[in-house]
N, C-alpha and C positions, 0 to 999 in steps of 0.2 A: 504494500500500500504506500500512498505516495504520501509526503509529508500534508499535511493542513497549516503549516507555522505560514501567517501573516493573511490569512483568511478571516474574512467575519462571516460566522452562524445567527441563523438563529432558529431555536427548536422552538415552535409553539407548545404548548399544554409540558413543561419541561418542570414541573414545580417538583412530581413526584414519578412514579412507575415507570413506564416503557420511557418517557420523554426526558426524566433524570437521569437517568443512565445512559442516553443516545445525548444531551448535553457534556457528560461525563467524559465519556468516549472520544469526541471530537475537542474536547479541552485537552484531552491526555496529549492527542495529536500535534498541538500547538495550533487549532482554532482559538479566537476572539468569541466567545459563546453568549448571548444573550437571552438567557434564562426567564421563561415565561409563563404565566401562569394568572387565576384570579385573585388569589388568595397572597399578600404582599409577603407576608411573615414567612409561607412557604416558599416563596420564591427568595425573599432572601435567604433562607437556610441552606438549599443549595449553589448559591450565590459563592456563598461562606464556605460551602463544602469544598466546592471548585478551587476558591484562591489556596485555602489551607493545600489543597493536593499540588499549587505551583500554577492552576491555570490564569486565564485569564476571561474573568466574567463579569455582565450589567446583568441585573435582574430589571424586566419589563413587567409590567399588568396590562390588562384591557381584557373587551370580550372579540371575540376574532368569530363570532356571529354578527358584527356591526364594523362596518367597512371603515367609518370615524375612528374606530378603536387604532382599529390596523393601519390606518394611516399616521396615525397620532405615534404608532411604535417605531414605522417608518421614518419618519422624520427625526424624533430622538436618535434613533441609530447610526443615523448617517450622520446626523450632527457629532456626535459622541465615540463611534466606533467608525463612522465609516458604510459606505454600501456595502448592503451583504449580496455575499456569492453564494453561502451555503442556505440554501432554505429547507428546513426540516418542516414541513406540514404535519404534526403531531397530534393536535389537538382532535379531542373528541371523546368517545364514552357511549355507553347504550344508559339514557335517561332512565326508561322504564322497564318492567320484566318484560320478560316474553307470553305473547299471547296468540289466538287464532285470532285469522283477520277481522273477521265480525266484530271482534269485541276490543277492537284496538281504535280508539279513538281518534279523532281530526286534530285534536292536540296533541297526544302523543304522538303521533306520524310525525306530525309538523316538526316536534321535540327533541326525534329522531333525525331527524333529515336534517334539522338544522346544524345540532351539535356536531352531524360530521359531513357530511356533503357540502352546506354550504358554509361552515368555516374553512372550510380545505377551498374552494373557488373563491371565497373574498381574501383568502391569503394569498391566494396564486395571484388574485386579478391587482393586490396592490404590489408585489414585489417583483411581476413579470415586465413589464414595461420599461423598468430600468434597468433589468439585467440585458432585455434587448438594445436598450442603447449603448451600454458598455460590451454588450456583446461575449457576457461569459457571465456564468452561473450554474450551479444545481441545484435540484428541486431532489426530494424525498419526500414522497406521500406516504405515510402510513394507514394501509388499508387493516385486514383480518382475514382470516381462514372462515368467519362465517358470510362474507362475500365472495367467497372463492366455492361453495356449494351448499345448499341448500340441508337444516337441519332443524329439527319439528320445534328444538327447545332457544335456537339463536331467536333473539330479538328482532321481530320481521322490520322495521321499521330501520334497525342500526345495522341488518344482513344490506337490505337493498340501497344503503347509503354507504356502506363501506363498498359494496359493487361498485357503485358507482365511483366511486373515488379510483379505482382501478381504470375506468377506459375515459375518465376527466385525464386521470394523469398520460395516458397515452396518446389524447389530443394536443395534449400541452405540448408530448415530445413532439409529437409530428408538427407540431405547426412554430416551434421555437426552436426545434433544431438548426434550420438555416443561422439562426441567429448566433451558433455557436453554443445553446443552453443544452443542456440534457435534462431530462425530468425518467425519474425511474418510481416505484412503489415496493415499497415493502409489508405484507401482506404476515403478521404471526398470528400463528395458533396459540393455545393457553400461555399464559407469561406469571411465571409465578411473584408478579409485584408485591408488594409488601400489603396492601388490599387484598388482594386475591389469597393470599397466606394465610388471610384471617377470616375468609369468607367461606372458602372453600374446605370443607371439614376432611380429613383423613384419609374416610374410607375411599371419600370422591377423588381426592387425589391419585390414590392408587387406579382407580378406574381409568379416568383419564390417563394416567400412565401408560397403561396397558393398550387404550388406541393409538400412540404413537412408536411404529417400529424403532427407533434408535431407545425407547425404553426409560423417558426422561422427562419432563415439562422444560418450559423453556425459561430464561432466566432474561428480567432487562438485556445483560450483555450482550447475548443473544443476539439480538435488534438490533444493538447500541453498533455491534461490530459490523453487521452487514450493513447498519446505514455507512457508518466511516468507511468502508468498502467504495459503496457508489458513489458516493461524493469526490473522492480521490483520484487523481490525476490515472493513477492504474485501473479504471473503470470509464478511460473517456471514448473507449468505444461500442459504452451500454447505454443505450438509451430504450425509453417503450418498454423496458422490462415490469412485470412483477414478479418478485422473489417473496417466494414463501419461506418462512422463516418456521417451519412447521416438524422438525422433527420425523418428517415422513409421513404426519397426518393426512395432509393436502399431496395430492400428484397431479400435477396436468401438464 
């Protein structure tokens, strides 16, 4: 992998889970990492996590469902770091449990769709523009293994908006490529976040174990690694991919 020393990140929803660790990762590298999140206290914690380990990090806030927001972070950035190159589209989450269609409501769909489809497009559509006029950038979208196939208990509302976010980021490559941008997605199955640690009881862990052939759940690092992977000059002749970060769960 190639170095990241004198690049600016920034990972959205980076406060804690999958997004703390793929900030972490790209700090180690010697990225410029702007640490984001809603919660200010958590975003600085890993803020603090970073510098303690040698990196180098701003912690951000806003909601990146509100285009104002993600402009308002754009602007700090640049002002303060500098234009970012590496854009991690992180953010997002399934709001509600999972239900049949019937009985999933015009709010919760909405609640769905929003937290990950269209914060992943209002962060693409504020920091694409200028990567095309500098003419170099990467994009990471972070999709899931429950838009990669169809499952009775995935949240129908956050399966078809993480789908989505898988042939958004393919458009992006196809139509930003010329520009010199690559946009690639990374798509895990279970992640055993520190949430998820405490959520998911024992017996269920083992279960799930057992449908992933390599015999393991997956760890932030996991993620953290194949993001730093794509983003990296030894990945600049991947573009349009999605990588499943699946343990063998997902095959396509």
């Amino acid at each position: 992998m190639g170095t990241l020393d004198g690049q600016i990140a920034l990972v959205t929803g980076s406060s804690r889970g999958i997004g703390a660790g793929i900030a972490a990762e790209l700090a180690r590298q010697g990225a410029a990492v702007a640490v984001h999140g809603r919660d200010a206290a958590a975003v600085a914690d890993v803020v603090a996590r970073l510098r303690d380990a040698g990196g180098s990090a701003l912690g951000v806030t806003g909601d990146v469902t509100r285009l104002d927001d993600i402009e308002a972070i754009r602007a700090r950035l640049e002002a303060e770091l500098g234009p970012v190159r590496i854009l991690v589209a992180n953010a997002g989450g399934s709001p509600t449990p999972p239900a049949v269609l019937e009985d999933i409501s015009e709010q919760d769909w909405r609640a769905g769709v929003d937290t990950n489809l269209l914060a992943t497009f209002l962060t693409l559509k504020c920091f694409l523009p200028g990567m095309k006029q500098r003419r170099a950038g990467s994009i990471v979208t972070i999709s899931s293994a429950a838009g990669r196939r169809a499952h009775p208990r995935s949240p129908m509302a956050y399966a078809a908006a993480k789908a989505g976010i898988d042939l958004l980021t393919q458009q992006v490559a196809a139509q930003a490529g010329p520009y010199g941008i690559r946009a690639n997605c990374v798509a895990p199955e279970t992640i055993m976040t520190e949430r998820n640690a405490r959520m998911i009881p024992a017996g269920q862990q083992e279960t799930l174990t057992e449908m992933h052939p390599l015999r393991r759940l997956g760890t932030p690092d996991d993620v953290a690694r194949a993001v730093a992977f794509l983003v990296a000059d030894g990945a600049d002749w991947i573009t349009g991919t999605v990588l499943d970060v699946a343990g063998g769960a997902v095959m396509v």
